[in-house]
C-alpha positions in Angstrom: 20.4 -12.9 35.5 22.3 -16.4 34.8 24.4 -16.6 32.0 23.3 -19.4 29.5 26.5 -21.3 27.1 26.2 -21.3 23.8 27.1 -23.7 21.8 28.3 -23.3 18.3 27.8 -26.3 16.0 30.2 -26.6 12.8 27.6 -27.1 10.8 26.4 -23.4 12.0 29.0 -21.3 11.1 29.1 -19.8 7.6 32.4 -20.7 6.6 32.6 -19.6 3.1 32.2 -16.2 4.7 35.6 -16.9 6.5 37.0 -17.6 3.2 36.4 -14.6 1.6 38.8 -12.6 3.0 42.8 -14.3 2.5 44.4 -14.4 5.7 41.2 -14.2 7.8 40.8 -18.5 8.5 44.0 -18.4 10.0 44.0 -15.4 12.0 40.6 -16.8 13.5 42.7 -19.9 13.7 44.8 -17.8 15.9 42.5 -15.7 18.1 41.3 -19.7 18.9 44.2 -20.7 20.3 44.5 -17.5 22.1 41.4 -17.6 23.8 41.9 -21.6 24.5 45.0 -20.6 26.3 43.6 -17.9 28.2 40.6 -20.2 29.7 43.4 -22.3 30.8 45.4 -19.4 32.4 42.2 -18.0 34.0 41.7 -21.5 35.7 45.2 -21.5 37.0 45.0 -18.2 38.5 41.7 -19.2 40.1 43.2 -22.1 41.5 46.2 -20.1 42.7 44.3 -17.4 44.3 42.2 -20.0 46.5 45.5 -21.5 47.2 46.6 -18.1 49.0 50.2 -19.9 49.1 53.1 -16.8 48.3 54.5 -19.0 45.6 51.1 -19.4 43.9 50.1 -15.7 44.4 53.8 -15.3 42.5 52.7 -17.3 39.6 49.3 -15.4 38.8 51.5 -12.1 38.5 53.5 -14.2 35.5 50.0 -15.3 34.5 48.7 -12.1 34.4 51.2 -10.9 32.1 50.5 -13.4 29.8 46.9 -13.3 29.8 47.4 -9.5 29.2 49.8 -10.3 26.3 47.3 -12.9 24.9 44.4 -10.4 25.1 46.3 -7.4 23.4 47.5 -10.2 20.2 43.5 -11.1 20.6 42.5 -7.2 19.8 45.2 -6.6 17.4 44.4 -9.9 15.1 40.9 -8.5 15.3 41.9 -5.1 14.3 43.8 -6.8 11.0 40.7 -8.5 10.4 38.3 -5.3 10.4 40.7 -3.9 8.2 41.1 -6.9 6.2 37.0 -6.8 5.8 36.7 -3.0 5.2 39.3 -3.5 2.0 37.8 -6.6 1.2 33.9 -5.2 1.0 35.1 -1.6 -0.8 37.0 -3.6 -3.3 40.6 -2.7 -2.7 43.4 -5.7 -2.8 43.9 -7.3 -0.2 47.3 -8.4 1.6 47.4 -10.3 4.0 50.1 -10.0 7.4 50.4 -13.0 9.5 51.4 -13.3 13.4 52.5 -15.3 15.3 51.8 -16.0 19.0 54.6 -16.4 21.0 
């Protein structure tokens, strides 16, 4: 099976459905620049693993930690958001909690 890109034009995203929720535009702001920065770490570790060089193979392990790190902010901003949406669609107030990325 290949896998096919997709493409998502601005025009095609529902944004006001981002806006609903406070807090939620910036957290997908976030996951963004998390998943950016993991394409680019997942690209360095390729090239460092074809490499085959000891001080390259060293590097991935420091990449590997981060793209761990990044991946585990990525679930946990998601989790906020669920939450965020659950409270949001039953009603309740909402509050919203920020984080950073390192």
């Amino acid at each position: 099976m290949q896998q096919q890109d997709v493409k998502v034009q601005k025009q095609d995203v529902d944004w006001s459905a981002v806006q609903a929720w406070p807090g939620s535009a910036e957290s997908l702001a976030a996951v963004q620049n998390l998943l950016d920065r993991n394409k680019l770490i997942i690209s360095e570790i390729d090239a460092n693993h074809e490499s085959q060089t000891n001080e390259c193979l060293e590097r991935n392990e420091e990449l590997i930690r981060e793209l761990n790190s990044n991946i585990n902010q990525v679930v946990s901003l998601y989790q906020d958001l669920s939450q965020t949406a659950a409270k949001a669609s039953n009603g309740d107030s909402v509050e919203v909690e920020t984080q950073t990325s390192q």
